[in-house]
N, C-alpha and C positions, 0 to 999 in steps of 0.2 A: 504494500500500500504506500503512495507516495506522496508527499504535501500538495501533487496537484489536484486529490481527490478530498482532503481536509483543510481548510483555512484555520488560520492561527487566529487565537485568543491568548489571552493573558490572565495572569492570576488577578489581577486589577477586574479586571471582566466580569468575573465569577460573581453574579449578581443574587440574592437568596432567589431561593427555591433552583439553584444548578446542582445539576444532576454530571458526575463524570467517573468516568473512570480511569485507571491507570495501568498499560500493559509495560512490565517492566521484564525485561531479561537478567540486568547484575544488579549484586546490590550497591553501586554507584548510581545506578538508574535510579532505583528504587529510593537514595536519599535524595540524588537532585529535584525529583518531586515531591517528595512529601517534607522537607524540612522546609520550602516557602510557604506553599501552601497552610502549614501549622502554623511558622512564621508570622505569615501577613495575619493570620486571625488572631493572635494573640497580641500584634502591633495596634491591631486596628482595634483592639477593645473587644472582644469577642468571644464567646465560650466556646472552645474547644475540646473536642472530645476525640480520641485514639482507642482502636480496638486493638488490642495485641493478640496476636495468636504461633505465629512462628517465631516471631523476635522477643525479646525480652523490655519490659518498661525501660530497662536501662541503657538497651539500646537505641533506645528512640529520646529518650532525653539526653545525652549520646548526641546522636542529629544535632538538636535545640543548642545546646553548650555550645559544640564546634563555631555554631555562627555568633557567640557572643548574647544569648540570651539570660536572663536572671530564673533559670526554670524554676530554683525550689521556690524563688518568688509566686510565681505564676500556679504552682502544684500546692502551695500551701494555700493558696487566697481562691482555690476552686476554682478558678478561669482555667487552667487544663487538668484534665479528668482520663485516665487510664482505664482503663476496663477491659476483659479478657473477653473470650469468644461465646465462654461458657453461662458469664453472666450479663451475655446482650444475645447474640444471637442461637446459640445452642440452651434456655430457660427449659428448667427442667430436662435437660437432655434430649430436645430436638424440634428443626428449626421449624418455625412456624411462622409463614411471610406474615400473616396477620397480626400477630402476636406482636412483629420485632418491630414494625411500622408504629403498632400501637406506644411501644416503648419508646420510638424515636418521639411521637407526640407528645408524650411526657417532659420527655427530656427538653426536648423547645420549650412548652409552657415554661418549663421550672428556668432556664436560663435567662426567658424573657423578665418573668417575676423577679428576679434577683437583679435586673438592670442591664442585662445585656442586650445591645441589638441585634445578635444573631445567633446559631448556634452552626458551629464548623465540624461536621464529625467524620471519621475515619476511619474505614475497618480495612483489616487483613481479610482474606476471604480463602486461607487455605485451609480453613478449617471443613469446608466443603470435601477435600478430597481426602478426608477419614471415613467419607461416606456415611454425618451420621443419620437418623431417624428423620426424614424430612427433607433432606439437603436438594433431593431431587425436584423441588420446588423454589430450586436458586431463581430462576430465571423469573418467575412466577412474582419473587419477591421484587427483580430488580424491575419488573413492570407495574407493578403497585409504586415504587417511590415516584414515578413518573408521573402518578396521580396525588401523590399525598404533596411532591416538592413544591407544587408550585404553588401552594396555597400556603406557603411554610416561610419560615425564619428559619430558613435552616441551607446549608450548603452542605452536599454531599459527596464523598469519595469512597468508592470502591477499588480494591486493590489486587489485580491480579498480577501471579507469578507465571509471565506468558512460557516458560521453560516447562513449567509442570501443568496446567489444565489443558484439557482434549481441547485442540483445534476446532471441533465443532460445537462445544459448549464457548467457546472465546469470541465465536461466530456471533452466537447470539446474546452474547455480553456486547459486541459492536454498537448491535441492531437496538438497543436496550439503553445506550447513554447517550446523550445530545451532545455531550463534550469529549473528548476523548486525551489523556497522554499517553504519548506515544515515547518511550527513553523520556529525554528531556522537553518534548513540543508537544505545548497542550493545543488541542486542533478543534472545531467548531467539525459536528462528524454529520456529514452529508447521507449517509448511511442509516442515520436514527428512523426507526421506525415510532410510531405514537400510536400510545396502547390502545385504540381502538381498532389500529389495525393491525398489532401485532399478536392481538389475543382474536381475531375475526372468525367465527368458526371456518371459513373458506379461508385457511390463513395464507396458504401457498398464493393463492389466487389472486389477492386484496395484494399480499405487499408485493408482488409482481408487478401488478398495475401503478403501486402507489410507487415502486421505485423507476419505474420508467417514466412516470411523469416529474417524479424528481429530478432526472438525469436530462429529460427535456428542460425544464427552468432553467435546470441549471447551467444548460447549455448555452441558452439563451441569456442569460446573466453574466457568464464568460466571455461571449461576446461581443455586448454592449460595455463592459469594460476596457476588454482588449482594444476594441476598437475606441474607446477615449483615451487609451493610454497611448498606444501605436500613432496615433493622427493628431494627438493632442499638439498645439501652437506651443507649450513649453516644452523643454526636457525632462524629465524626471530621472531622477539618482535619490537611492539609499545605500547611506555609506555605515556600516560597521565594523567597531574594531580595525578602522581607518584602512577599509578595504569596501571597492563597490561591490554591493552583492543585488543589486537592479539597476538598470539605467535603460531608455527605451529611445527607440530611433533618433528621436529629436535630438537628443542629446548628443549621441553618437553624431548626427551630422555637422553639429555644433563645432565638435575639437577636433572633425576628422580619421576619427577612428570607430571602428565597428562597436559594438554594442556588446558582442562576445571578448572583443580587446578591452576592453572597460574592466568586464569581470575578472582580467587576469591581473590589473593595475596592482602592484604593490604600494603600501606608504608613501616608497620614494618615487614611482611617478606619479602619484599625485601631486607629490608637492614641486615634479617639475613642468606640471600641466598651467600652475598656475605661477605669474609672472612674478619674476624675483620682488621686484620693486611692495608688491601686494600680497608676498605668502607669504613668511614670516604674521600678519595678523591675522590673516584666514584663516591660516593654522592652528592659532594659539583658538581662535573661536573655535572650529570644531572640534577642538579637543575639550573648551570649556562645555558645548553644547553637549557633546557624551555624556558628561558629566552632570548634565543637568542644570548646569549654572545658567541663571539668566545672560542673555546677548541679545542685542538689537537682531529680529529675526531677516529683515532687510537690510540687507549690503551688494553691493557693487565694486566688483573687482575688474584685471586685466587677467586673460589666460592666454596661453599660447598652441595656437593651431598647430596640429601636425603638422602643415606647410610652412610652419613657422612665423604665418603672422598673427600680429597680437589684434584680438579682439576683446569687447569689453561685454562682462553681463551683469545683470540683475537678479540677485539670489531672493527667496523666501523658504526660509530653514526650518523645521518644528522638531520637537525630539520624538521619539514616539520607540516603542518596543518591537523586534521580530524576534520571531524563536526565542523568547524569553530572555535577549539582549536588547541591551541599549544601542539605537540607533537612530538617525535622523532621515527624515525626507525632506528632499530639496529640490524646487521648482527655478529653473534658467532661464530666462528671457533674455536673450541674443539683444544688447541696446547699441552695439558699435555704430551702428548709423545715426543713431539721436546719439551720441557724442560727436562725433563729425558732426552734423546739425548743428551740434550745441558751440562746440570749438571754430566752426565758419560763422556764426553769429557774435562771438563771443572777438571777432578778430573785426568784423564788419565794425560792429559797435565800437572798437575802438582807433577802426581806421577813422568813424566817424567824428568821435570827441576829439582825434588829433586834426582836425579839415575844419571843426566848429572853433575849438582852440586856438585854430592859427589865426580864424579870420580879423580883420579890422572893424567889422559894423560888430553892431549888438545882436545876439540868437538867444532866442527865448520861447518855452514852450507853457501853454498856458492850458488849463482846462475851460470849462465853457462857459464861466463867471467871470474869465481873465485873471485867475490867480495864478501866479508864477510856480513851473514846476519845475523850471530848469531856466538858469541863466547866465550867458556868458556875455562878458564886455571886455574893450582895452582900456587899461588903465585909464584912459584920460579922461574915461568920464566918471573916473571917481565913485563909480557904483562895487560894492562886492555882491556877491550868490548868495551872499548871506544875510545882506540888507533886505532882500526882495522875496527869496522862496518863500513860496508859502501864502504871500500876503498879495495885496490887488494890486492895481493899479489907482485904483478910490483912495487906500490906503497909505500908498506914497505920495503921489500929486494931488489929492484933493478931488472932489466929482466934475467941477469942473473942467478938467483938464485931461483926468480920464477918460472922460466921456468918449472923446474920439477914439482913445484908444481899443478902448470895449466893444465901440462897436464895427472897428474894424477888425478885431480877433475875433467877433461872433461871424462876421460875414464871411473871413477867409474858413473858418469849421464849417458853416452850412453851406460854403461851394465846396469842401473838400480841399482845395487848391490852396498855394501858396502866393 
C-alpha cells in the first residue's frame, strides 16, 4: 500500500471522536507512534488512558521519560491511567464488544466530570491472538466504536502487531479505521468502510459498490487537484529537512530545471540556486521557519537560472507538517519583469528630476485646488520647496493675485495639456 492511496494527517488533526489504528512491524515503529500520540494528550490537558498487554507499564513510561516528560507527575495526578487487557477488555475472562464500548463510556463520562476535555485511550490488541472466549468478535467491536466515537470525547487507538495477526483479519482492521498508521505516517485511509455498510447483510455486495464509487470520487478529486497544481500560474515547493521533497512544473520552469532534478537538490544546491548577494538571509529564514519561528511570510529574492541569469521572485512561505515533519510550502511568482518595470521607471523618474532641476523657469505640480505638490525654482527668485509645498497659491500671494493663477492651473487639468 502506498501514500498515493492514503493522504496524511497529523496528530494535530486527531479531532474527538477519531477512530485509528496502528500497523506496526518493530518496536521502533511501535514507539515512534505511540509516544506522541500519549504525548500530545497529556500536553494538551487531556486524560489519557494505555492498555498494556504485551509490554510492560514500565515500558511504556519508558517511551514518556525518553522524551523529557514529568510521568510520575502525570501517573500520580490521574491524567495517565495504565490498565491491563484483563481489566478493560478480557472483564470476567472474555471479550464482549458491548461490554468494552460500555466501559469506554464510562471512562469519558468520569474524565469529563473530573475537568478534562477529552479522553485519549490506547490498547494493545495482542491479547486477541490467545484466542480468548469472545475475541472472535474483534472486528464486530472495532465497528461499534465507529458508532459510539463520534458522538464521544474521546480519541481512539488501536494497536496492531502487523508481524503476528493473519493478513486477513488486518484486512478488515483497514476497512474498520478512518485513520490509519502506517511505521511512522499517520494516513487519512481511503479504504474505510462505515458500518452501515460494513455490517450490510449483502456485505460482499454493498462494499463493492461502495468502494468503486469511492475510487471514482476519488479519482475525480485527484484530478481536479493535479490539474491546479500542474497548471497552477505559481510554483509550488515543499522543502524538508532542507531538501525539496515536491515542486511542480511551474517551478521547474522557473530555475530551469526538471521537477524530478529539484527532488535530487541537496542543501548545497539550494543554497547555490539562490543569488549570493540574497542567500545568506533566505537561509537563515528557512531555517528559522523549520523551526517554527515567526518570519515575514513575504519576501523577495534574486535566484539564478540554470542558464545562469538572474531572475527575481516573490515568495509566500507557511510552515505546515508532512509525514509527521516539519516542513514549509512555498508559492513563487516569477516578478523579474515588474522589477525591470520598476528599475526603467525608477531611472525615467530620475532622468526626469535631473531635466526639471537643471531648468531656468519655475516647474510646479499642483492638484486641482492649486496646492503645490512639487516645486522647483533658480535661486533668484528666492523661493524654497519648502516655503510653498503643501500650501496655495491664496496662501502665498493673497486671493487677489492668485486668482489668475488658479485659474489657469484648473484650465491646463480640465484640457489635460500643458
Amino acid at each position: 500500500m502506498s501514500s498515493e492511496q492514503l493522504s496524511q494527517t497529523t496528530m494535530a488533526d486527531l479531532a474527538p471522536g477519531s477512530h485509528l489504528c496502528c500497523f506496526y512491524q518493530t518496536e521502533e515503529e511501535h514507539r515512534a507512534i505511540l509516544t506522541p500520540f500519549v504525548q500530545r494528550g497529556l500536553v494538551q490537558g487531556e486524560k489519557v488512558i494505555y492498555i498494556v498487554d504485551e509490554r510492560t507499564a514500565d515500558t511504556v513510561l519508558g517511551y514518556l521519560r525518553d522524551v523529557s516528560l514529568p510521568v510520575e507527575d502525570y501517573v500520580n495526578s490521574g491524567q495517565l491511567v495504565l490498565l491491563t487487557s484483563d481489566e478493560t477488555y478480557l472483564q470476567h475472562g472474555t471479550f464482549n464488544p458491548d461490554a468494552m464500548i460500555h466501559l469506554l463510556q464510562i471512562k469519558v463520562d468520569r474524565a469529563i466530570s473530573e475537568g478534562y476535555p477529552l479522553l485519549r485511550v490506547t490498547g494493545e490488541m495482542t491479547w486477541v491472538l490467545r484466542g480468548p472466549p469472545g475475541s472472535q468478535r474483534l472486528i464486530e467491536y472495532e465497528v461499534g466504536l465507529n458508532k459510539f466515537l463520534p458522538h464521544a470525547q474521546c480519541v481512539a487507538l488501536c494497536q496492531y502487531d502487523q508481524r503476528r495477526f493473519d493478513p486477513d483479519l488486518l484486512l478488515d482492521v483497514l476497512y474498520t479505521h478512518p485513520t490509519v498508521a502506517i511505521g511512522t505516517e499517520i494516513l487519512d485511509n481511503y479504504y474505510y468502510t462505515p458500518p452501515d455498510v460494513f455490517l450490510n447483510g449483502e456485505r460482499s455486495a454493498t462494499k463493492w459498490h461502495y468502494l468503486v464509487e469511492s475510487l471514482i470520487q476519488r479519482q475525480r478529486t485527484e484530478e481536479a487537484y493535479r490539474t491546479l497544481v500542474e497548471h497552477s500560474l505559481q510554483g509550488l515547493v515543499m522543502i524538508q529537512e532542507n531538501q525539496i521533497v515536491f515542486a511542480n512544473e511551474k517551478v521547474a520552469q522557473m530555475v530551469g530545471y526538471t521537477w524530478e532534478a529539484l527532488l535530487t537538490f541537496s542543501a548545497g544546491d539550494l543554497r547555490s540556486v539562490v543569488h549570493p548577494k540574497n542567500g545568506a538571509r533566505i537561509w537563515q529564514n528557512l531555517q528559522d521557519r523549520l523551526q517554527g519561528k515567526p518570519i515575514p511570510p513575504r519576501q523577495q529574492f534574486r535566484f539564478i537560472h540554470r542558464d545562469g541569469s538572474v531572475r527575481w521572485v516573490e515568495t509566500l512561505a507557511s510552515y505546515t507538517e508532512y509525514r509527521g515533519k516539519a516542513a514549509i510550502q512555498i508559492a513563487f511568482l516569477d516578478i523579474t519583469e515588474r522589477k525591470r518595470a520598476e528599475s526603467a521607471l525608477r531611472e525615467s523618474e530620475a532622468r526626469l528630476r535631473t531635466l526639471i532641476e537643471s531648468a531656468e523657469d519655475i516647474v510646479s505640480l499642483h492638484d486641482f485646488d492649486g496646492r503645490y505638490l512639487y516645486y522647483h525654482g533658480p535661486s533668484r527668485y528666492g523661493i524654497q520647496a519648502a516655503d510653498v509645498l503643501g500650501r496655495t497659491p491664496v496662501d502665498l500671494f493673497g486671493e487677489e493675485e492668485a486668482s489668475p493663477i488658479i485659474e489657469q492651473t484648473q484650465a491646463v487639468m480640465r484640457r489635460g495639456e500643458s
